[in-house]
C-alpha positions in Angstrom: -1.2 30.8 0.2 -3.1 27.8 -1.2 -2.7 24.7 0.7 -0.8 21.9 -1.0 -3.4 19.0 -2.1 -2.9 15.8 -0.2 -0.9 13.4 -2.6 -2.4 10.4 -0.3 -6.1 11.8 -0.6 -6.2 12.1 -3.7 -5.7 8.7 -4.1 -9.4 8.3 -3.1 -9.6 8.7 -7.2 -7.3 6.3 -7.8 -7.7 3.6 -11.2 -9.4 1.2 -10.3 -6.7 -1.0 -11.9 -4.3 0.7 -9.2 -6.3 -0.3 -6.2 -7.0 -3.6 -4.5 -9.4 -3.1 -1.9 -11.0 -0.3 0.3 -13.3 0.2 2.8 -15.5 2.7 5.0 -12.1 3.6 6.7 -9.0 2.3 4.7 -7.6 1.4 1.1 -4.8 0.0 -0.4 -3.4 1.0 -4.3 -0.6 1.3 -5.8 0.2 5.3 -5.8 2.1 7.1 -8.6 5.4 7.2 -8.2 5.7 4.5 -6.5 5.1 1.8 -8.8 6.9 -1.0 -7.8 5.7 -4.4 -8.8 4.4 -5.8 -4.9 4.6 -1.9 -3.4 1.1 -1.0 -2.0 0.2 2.2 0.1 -2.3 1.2 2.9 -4.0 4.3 3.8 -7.0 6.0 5.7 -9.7 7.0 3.7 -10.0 10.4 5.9 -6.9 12.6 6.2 -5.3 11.9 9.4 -1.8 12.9 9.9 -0.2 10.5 12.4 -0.9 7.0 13.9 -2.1 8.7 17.3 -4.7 10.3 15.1 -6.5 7.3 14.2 -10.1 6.9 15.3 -11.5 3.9 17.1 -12.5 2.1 14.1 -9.8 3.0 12.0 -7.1 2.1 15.0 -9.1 -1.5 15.2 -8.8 -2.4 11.7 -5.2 -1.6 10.7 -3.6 -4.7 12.3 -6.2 -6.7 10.6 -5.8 -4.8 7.2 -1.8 -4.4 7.2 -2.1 -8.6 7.9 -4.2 -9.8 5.0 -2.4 -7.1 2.4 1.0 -8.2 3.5 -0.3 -12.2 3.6 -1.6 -11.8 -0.4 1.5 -9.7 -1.6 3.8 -12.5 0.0 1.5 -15.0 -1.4 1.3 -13.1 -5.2 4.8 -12.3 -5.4 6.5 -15.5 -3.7 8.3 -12.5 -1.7 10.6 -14.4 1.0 10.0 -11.2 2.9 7.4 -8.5 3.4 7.7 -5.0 4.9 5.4 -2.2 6.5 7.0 0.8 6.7 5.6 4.0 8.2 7.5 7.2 8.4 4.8 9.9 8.4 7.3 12.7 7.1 7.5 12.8 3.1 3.3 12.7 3.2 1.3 14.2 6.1 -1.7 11.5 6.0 -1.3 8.5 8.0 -0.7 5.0 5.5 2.1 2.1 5.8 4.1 1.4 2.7 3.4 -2.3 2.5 6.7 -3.7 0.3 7.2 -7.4 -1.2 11.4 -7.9 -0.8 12.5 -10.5 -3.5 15.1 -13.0 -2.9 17.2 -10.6 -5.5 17.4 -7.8 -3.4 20.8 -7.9 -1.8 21.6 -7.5 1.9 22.3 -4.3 1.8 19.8 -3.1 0.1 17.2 -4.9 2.7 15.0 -3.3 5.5 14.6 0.2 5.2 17.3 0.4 2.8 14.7 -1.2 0.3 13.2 2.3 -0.6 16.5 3.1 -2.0 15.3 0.7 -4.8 12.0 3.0 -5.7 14.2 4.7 -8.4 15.7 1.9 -10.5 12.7 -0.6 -9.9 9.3 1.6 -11.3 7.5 -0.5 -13.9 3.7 0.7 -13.7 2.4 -1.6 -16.3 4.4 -4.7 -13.7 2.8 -3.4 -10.6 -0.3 -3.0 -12.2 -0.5 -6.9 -13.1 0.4 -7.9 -8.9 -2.3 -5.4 -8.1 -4.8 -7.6 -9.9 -3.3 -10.2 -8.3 -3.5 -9.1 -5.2 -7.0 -7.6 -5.7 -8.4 -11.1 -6.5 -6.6 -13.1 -3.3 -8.0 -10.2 -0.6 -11.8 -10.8 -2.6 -11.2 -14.7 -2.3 -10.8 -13.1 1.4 -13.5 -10.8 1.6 -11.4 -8.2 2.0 -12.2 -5.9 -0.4 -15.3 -4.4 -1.4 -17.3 -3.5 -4.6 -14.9 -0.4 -5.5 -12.3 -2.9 -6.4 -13.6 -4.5 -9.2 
């Protein structure tokens, strides 16, 4: 039986367009199929499958990456609210699901309930244009690195 490719490694060949920044342990993009304008997966760059199986480094920097992704998708999408969700069950490779809320979003459809929006709320060409957005406020940040450009 062949293995099942990693949908979250693979997205070490992401579009450059699709990504915003990376680093020698972690990397943010926007991942097919969930291309929601202000919907970023945060993600190590090595296949880990839970957050007790991060290394030192890794463990060190996620606080500090999670912080300045969610500050510039608040900041890029005027988001009253920004989430980072981590279930760990759909994909087996450790990343957050970092999620801009809008003041649209009704209160019922809020906190976790926002993923039941993924469906009705894809538009690629949309998240593409708050990636670049995003992309530019983490490099005004140094947060990103010469695969982002």
């Amino acid at each position: 039986m062949t293995p099942t490719p990693c949908l979250i490694c693979s997205l070490e060949d992401a579009e450059p367009a699709a990504r915003v920044f990376s680093d020698d342990y972690w990397a943010a993009e926007v991942a097919p199929g969930y291309e929601v304008p202000g919907w970023f997966f945060l993600r190590t760059r090595r296949h880990t499958e839970a957050l007790a199986g991060l290394n030192e480094a890794e463990a060190l920097l996620f606080g500090e990456h999670a912080r300045q992704l969610a500050r510039a998708v608040a900041e890029c999408t005027a988001a009253p609210a920004t989430y980072l969700m981590h279930f760990g069950e759909s994909y087996r490779h450790f990343h957050a699901l970092v999620v801009a809320r809008g003041h649209e979003v009704p209160s019922e459809q809020r906190g976790g309930a926002v993923i039941q929006l993924l469906a009705s709320n894809r538009d690629r060409p949309a998240a593409l244009q708050v990636a670049s957005r995003v992309r530019e406020a983490l490099a005004a940040r140094n947060v990103s690195d010469a695969t982002c450009q």
